[in-house]
N, C-alpha and C positions, 0 to 999 in steps of 0.2 A: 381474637386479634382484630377483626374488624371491627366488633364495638367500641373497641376500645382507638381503635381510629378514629372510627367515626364521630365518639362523644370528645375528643380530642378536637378535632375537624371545628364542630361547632361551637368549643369552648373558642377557641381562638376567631371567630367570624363575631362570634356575640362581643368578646372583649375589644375587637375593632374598632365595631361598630358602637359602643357603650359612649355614652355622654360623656364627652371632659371638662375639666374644670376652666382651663383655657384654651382655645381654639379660634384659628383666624375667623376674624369679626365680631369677635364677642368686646362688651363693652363692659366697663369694669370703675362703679365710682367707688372712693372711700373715704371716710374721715377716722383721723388719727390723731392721736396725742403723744406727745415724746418728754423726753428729757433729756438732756443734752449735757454733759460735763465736758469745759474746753481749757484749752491752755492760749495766751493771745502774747504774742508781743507788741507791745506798742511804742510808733515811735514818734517822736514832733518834729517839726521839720526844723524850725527856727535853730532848733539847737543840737538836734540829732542825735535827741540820747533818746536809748531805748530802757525797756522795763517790761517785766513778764510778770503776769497775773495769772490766775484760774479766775475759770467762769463758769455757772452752770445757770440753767433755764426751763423754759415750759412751755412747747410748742403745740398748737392748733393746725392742723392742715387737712385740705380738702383736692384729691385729686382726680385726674380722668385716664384710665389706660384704654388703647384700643387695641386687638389682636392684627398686628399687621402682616403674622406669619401664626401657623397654630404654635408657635415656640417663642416667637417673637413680638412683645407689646408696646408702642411706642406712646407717649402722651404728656398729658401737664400737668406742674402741682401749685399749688401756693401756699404759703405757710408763715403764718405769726409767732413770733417768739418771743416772748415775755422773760426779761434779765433778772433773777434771783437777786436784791443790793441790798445793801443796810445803811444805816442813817452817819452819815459824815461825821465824825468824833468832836470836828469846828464848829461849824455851821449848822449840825443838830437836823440835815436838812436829807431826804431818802430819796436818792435817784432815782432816775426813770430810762431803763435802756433797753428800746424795742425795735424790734427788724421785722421786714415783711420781705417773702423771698419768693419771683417767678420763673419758675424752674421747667425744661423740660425733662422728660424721663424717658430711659430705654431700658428694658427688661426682659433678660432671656428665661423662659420658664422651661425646666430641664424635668419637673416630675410634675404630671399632669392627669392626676384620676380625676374620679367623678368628685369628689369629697377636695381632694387636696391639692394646693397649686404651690411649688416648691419654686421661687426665682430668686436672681441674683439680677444687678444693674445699678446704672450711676446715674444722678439728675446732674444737670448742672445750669445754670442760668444766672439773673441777677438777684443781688439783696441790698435793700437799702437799711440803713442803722439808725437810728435817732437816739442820741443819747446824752439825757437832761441830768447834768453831772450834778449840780449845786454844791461841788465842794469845794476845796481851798485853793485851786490852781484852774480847776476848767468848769464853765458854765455852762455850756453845751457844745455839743458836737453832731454833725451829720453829715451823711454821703453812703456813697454806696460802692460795689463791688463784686466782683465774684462768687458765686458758691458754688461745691461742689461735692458730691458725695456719689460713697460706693457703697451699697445695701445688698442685705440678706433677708427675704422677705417668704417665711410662711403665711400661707393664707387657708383656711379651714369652711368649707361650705357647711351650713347644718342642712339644706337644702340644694335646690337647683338657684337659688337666686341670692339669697342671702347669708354672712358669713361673717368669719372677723380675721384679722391678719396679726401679727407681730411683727415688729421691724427695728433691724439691727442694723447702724451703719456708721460708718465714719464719716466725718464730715471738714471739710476745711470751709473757712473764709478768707476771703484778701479786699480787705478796703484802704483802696487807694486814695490819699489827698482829699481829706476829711475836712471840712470845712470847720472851725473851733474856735471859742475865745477865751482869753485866759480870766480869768474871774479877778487875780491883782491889777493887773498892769493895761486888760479891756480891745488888749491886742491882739487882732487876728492873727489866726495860725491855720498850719496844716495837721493832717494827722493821719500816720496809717498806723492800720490795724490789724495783724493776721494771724493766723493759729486756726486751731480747731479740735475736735476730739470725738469723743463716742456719742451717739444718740441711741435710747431704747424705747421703745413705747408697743400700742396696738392701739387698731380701730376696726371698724366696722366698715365691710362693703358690701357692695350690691353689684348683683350683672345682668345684662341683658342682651 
């Protein structure tokens, strides 16, 4: 009975004590790639009619977490997104509709071995849009806005330092009073834009 305490005793001292994947001070970069399917309503101001689309895309981001509780990671992202378009049926002519987005981020990590880092958490920050319509009503638009998301994020160590993550999350936008012109008539306008929907992707990180 006592061995069996005792080899007891020291399983749980060594498990203690065993390396985790995240713990306060630990530094944590990554790059990832998404994709992003959204739904937007849009509306103009002049005339106040709206209209819903889908939208989907192709995101780059590169971020920083740091352990500011061993549970607790707070930090920054930035992220490019590149707007999936096709060429205008009129004008014969292929938009260009791209956003760059500076976000912060908080992340509760609830399961934390040596190997695997299990969190959940939301960014939220600015995005700006730029979007070179060329088609029969708008020639371009831009401005910026809110972003906002809520993530599910495994992260896999093959080592102590290096690893790759998954990342599932929803995501809104709201861009408010968009600056636009109409491509007939040469008239400034306004324009918002809101919606949003699911993001999937993975990247690679590093810790130290």
């Amino acid at each position: 009975m006592k061995k069996i305490i005792l080899i007891a005793s020291v399983f749980i001292v060594v498990n203690l004590n065993a390396q985790k994947s995240f713990e306060k001070k630990t530094n944590v970069i990554g790059f990832g790639l998404d994709l992003g399917v959204y739904n937007y309503v849009s509306t103009i101001g002049s005339s106040n009619s709206a209209s819903t689309s889908n939208a989907a895309n192709k995101m780059l981001s590169l971020q920083y977490e740091r352990g500011i509780l061993n549970w607790l990671g707070f930090g920054a992202k930035v992220q490019l997104s590149d707007y999936f378009t096709e060429k205008d049926a009129i004008t014969g002519a292929k938009p260009s509709v791209k956003a760059i987005d500076a976000i912060v981020l908080v992340n509760v990590h609830f399961i934390r071995s040596k190997h695997v880092d299990m969190l959940a958490g939301f960014n939220v920050g600015y995005s700006h849009l730029n979007w070179e319509a060329k088609d029969a009503n708008i020639s371009s638009a831009n401005g910026g806005g809110m972003a906002l998301d809520f993530h599910i994020q495994p992260r896999f160590y093959f080592g102590n330092h290096v690893g790759m993550f998954i990342n599932l999350a929803y995501v809104n936008y709201n861009y408010q009073n968009m600056d636009f012109t109409n491509t007939t008539s040469k008239v400034n306008d306004i324009l918002d834009l809101q919606g949003g929907g699911v993001n999937f992707g993975f990247g690679l990180q590093g810790k130290f």
